[in-house]
C-alpha positions, 0 to 999 in steps of 0.5 A, a space after each residue: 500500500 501506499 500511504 502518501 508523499 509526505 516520505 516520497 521516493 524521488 526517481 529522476 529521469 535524464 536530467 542532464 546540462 550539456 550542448 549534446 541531445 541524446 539520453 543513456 538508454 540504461 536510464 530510459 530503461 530504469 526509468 520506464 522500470 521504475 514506472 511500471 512499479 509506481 503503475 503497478 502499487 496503484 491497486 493498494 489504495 482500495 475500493 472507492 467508497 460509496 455514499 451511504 444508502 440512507 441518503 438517497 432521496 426517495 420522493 413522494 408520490 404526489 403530494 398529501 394536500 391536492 388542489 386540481 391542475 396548476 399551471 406553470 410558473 416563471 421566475 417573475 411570478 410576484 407579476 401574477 399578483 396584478 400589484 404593479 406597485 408590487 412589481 416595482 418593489 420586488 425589482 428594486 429589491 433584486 437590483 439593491 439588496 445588500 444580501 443579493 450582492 454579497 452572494 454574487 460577491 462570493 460567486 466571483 470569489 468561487 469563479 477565481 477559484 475555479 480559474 485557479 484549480 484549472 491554472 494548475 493543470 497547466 504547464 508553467 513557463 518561467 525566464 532568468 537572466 543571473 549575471 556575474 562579473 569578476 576579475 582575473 590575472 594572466 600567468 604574465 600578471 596581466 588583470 582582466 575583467 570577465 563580465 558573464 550572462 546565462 538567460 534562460 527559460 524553464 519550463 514545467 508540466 505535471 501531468 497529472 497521471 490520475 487526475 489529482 488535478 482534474 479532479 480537484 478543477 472539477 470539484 472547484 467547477 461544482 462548487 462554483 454551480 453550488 454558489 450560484 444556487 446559493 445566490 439563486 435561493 438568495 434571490 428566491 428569498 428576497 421577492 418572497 419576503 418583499 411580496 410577503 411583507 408587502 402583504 402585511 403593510 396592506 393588511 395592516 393598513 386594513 386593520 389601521 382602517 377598520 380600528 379608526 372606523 370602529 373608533 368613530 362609530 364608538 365616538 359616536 356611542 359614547 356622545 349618546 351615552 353622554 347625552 342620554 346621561 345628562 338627560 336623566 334616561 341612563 345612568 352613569 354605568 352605560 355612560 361609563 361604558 361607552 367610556 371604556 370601550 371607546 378607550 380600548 377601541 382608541 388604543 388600537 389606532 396607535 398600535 396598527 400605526 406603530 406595527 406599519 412603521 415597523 413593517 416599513 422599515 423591514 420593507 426599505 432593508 429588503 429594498 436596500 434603503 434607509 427606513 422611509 415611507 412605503 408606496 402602496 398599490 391595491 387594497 388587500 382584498 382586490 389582491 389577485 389570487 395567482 394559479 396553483 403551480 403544477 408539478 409532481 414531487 419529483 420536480 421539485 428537485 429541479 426547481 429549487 435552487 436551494 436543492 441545485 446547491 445541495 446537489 452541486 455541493 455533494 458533486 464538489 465534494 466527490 470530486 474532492 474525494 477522487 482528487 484525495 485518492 489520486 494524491 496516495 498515487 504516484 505522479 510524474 512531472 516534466 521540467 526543462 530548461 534552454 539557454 545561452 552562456 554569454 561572457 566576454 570570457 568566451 569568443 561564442 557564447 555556448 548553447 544550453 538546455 537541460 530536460 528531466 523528469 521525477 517520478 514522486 511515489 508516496 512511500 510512508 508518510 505516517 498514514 497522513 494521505 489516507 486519513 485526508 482521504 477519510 477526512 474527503 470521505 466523511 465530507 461527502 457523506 455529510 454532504 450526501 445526506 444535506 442534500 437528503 435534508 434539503 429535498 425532505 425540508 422542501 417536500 415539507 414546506 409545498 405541502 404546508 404552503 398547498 395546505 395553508 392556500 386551502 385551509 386559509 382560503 376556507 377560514 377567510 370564507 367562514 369569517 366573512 360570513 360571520 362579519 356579516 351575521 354580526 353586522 346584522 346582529 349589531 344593526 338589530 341590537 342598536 335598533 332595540 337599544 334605541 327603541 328602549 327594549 334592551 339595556 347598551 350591554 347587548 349592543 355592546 357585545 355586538 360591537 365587541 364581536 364584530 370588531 374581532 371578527 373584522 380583524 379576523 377577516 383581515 388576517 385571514 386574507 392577509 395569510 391567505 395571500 402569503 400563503 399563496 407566496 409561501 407556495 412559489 417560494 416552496 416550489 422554486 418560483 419557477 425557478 430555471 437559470 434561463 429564467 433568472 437570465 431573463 429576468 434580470 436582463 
C-alpha cells in the first residue's frame, strides 16, 4: 500500500546540462522500470467508497394536500399578483439588496477559484537572466575583467497521471454551480419576503382602517351615552361604558400605526434603503389570487435552487474525494530548461538546455494521505445526506404552503360570513337599544364581536395571500437559470 508523499521516493529521469541531445538508454530503461512499479502499487489504495444508502432521496408520490391542475410558473411570478406597485418593489429589491450582492460577491470569489484549480493543470513557463562579473590575472600578471550572462527559460508540466488535478478543477467547477444556487435561493428569498411583507403593510393598513372606523362609530356611542346621561334616561354605568370601550377601541389606532412603521422599515432593508415611507398599490382584498403551480414531487428537485446547491455541493465534494485518492498515487512531472552562456570570457557564447523528469511515489508518510482521504470521505457523506435534508425540508414546506392556500382560503370564507351575521346582529341590537327594549350591554357585545371578527377577516386574507407566496417560494418560483437570465436582463 501506499500511504502518501509526505516520505516520497524521488526517481529522476535524464536530467542532464550539456550542448549534446541524446539520453543513456540504461536510464530510459530504469526509468520506464521504475514506472511500471509506481503503475503497478496503484491497486493498494482500495475500493472507492460509496455514499451511504440512507441518503438517497426517495420522493413522494404526489403530494398529501391536492388542489386540481396548476399551471406553470416563471421566475417573475410576484407579476401574477396584478400589484404593479408590487412589481416595482420586488425589482428594486433584486437590483439593491445588500444580501443579493454579497452572494454574487462570493460567486466571483468561487469563479477565481475555479480559474485557479484549472491554472494548475497547466504547464508553467518561467525566464532568468543571473549575471556575474569578476576579475582575473594572466600567468604574465596581466588583470582582466570577465563580465558573464546565462538567460534562460524553464519550463514545467505535471501531468497529472490520475487526475489529482482534474479532479480537484472539477470539484472547484461544482462548487462554483453550488454558489450560484446559493445566490439563486438568495434571490428566491428576497421577492418572497418583499411580496410577503408587502402583504402585511396592506393588511395592516386594513386593520389601521377598520380600528379608526370602529373608533368613530364608538365616538359616536359614547356622545349618546353622554347625552342620554345628562338627560336623566341612563345612568352613569352605560355612560361609563361607552367610556371604556371607546378607550380600548382608541388604543388600537396607535398600535396598527406603530406595527406599519415597523413593517416599513423591514420593507426599505429588503429594498436596500434607509427606513422611509412605503408606496402602496391595491387594497388587500382586490389582491389577485395567482394559479396553483403544477408539478409532481419529483420536480421539485429541479426547481429549487436551494436543492441545485445541495446537489452541486455533494458533486464538489466527490470530486474532492477522487482528487484525495489520486494524491496516495504516484505522479510524474516534466521540467526543462534552454539557454545561452554569454561572457566576454568566451569568443561564442555556448548553447544550453537541460530536460528531466521525477517520478514522486508516496512511500510512508505516517498514514497522513489516507486519513485526508477519510477526512474527503466523511465530507461527502455529510454532504450526501444535506442534500437528503434539503429535498425532505422542501417536500415539507409545498405541502404546508398547498395546505395553508386551502385551509386559509376556507377560514377567510367562514369569517366573512360571520362579519356579516354580526353586522346584522349589531344593526338589530342598536335598533332595540334605541327603541328602549334592551339595556347598551347587548349592543355592546355586538360591537365587541364584530370588531374581532373584522380583524379576523383581515388576517385571514392577509395569510391567505402569503400563503399563496409561501407556495412559489416552496416550489422554486419557477425557478430555471434561463429564467433568472431573463429576468434580470
Amino acid at each position: 500500500m501506499l500511504p502518501g508523499p509526505a516520505a516520497r521516493s524521488v526517481i529522476h529521469g535524464d536530467n542532464r546540462t550539456t550542448t549534446a541531445a541524446g539520453a543513456p538508454p540504461s536510464r530510459l530503461r530504469a526509468f520506464a522500470c521504475t514506472a511500471l512499479l509506481c503503475l503497478t502499487l496503484t491497486a493498494c489504495i482500495g475500493p472507492r467508497p460509496q455514499a451511504p444508502a440512507a441518503s438517497a432521496v426517495v420522493p413522494p408520490p404526489a403530494w398529501r394536500t391536492a388542489l386540481g391542475n396548476g399551471e406553470p410558473i416563471r421566475a417573475d411570478w410576484w407579476n401574477a399578483f396584478g400589484d404593479a406597485v408590487l412589481t416595482r418593489l420586488v425589482g428594486q429589491a433584486l437590483a439593491d439588496n445588500v444580501d443579493l450582492a454579497a452572494a454574487a460577491s462570493r460567486i466571483d470569489e468561487t469563479r477565481a477559484a475555479a480559474r485557479l484549480a484549472r491554472a494548475q493543470q497547466t504547464p508553467t513557463l518561467g525566464g532568468n537572466l543571473p549575471s556575474t562579473t569578476g576579475q582575473t590575472v594572466s600567468p604574465f600578471g596581466t588583470p582582466s575583467d570577465a563580465i558573464g550572462a546565462q538567460p534562460a527559460v524553464t519550463a514545467s508540466y505535471d501531468l497529472d497521471l490520475f487526475g489529482r488535478l482534474r479532479q480537484a478543477s472539477r470539484a472547484a467547477q461544482a462548487q462554483l454551480l453550488a454558489s450560484e444556487g446559493a445566490r439563486d435561493t438568495v434571490r428566491l428569498a428576497i421577492a418572497s419576503g418583499v411580496a410577503s411583507n408587502y402583504v402585511t403593510l396592506r393588511a395592516l393598513d386594513l386593520r389601521l382602517a377598520v380600528a379608526q372606523q370602529t373608533l368613530a362609530a364608538r365616538t359616536e356611542a359614547l356622545r349618546i351615552a353622554r347625552r342620554r346621561a345628562e338627560a336623566g334616561y341612563t345612568s352613569n354605568l352605560e355612560l361609563r361604558q361607552a367610556e371604556a370601550e371607546y378607550r380600548a377601541t382608541q388604543q388600537l389606532v396607535p398600535a396598527a400605526q406603530l406595527a406599519i412603521n415597523r413593517q416599513e422599515n423591514a420593507l426599505s432593508l429588503l429594498l436596500g434603503t434607509n427606513p422611509g415611507p412605503i408606496p402602496r398599490g391595491l387594497p388587500l382584498d382586490r389582491l389577485l389570487a395567482p394559479a396553483i403551480p403544477d408539478g409532481l414531487p419529483a420536480d421539485l428537485l429541479r426547481r429549487r435552487p436551494d436543492l441545485f446547491q445541495a446537489e452541486q455541493t455533494l458533486v464538489a465534494a466527490d470530486r474532492t474525494l477522487d482528487s484525495a485518492r489520486a494524491a496516495m498515487l504516484p505522479n510524474l512531472a516534466l521540467t526543462g530548461s534552454a539557454g545561452v552562456v554569454l561572457s566576454t570570457a568566451l569568443a561564442n557564447p555556448i548553447g544550453v538546455f537541460s530536460v528531466g523528469a521525477s517520478i514522486l511515489s508516496p512511500i510512508f508518510d505516517g498514514g497522513r494521505l489516507r486519513a485526508q482521504s477519510d477526512v474527503a470521505t466523511a465530507r461527502r457523506d455529510q454532504a450526501a445526506f444535506a442534500y437528503r435534508r434539503t429535498a425532505l425540508v422542501a417536500f415539507q414546506e409545498v405541502d404546508n404552503a398547498l395546505a395553508g392556500v386551502q385551509r386559509s382560503g376556507e377560514q377567510a370564507v367562514a369569517l366573512g360570513l360571520q362579519v356579516d351575521a354580526l353586522a346584522a346582529a349589531l344593526r338589530n341590537a342598536s335598533n332595540r337599544y334605541r327603541a328602549g327594549y334592551t339595556s347598551y350591554i347587548e349592543q355592546l357585545d355586538a360591537q365587541r364581536g364584530l370588531l374581532t371578527a373584522e380583524l379576523a377577516l383581515v388576517q385571514a386574507r392577509a395569510d391567505r395571500i402569503t400563503a399563496y407566496v409561501a407556495l412559489y417560494q416552496a416550489m422554486g418560483g419557477g425557478w430555471s437559470r434561463d429564467d433568472v437570465a431573463a429576468t434580470q436582463r
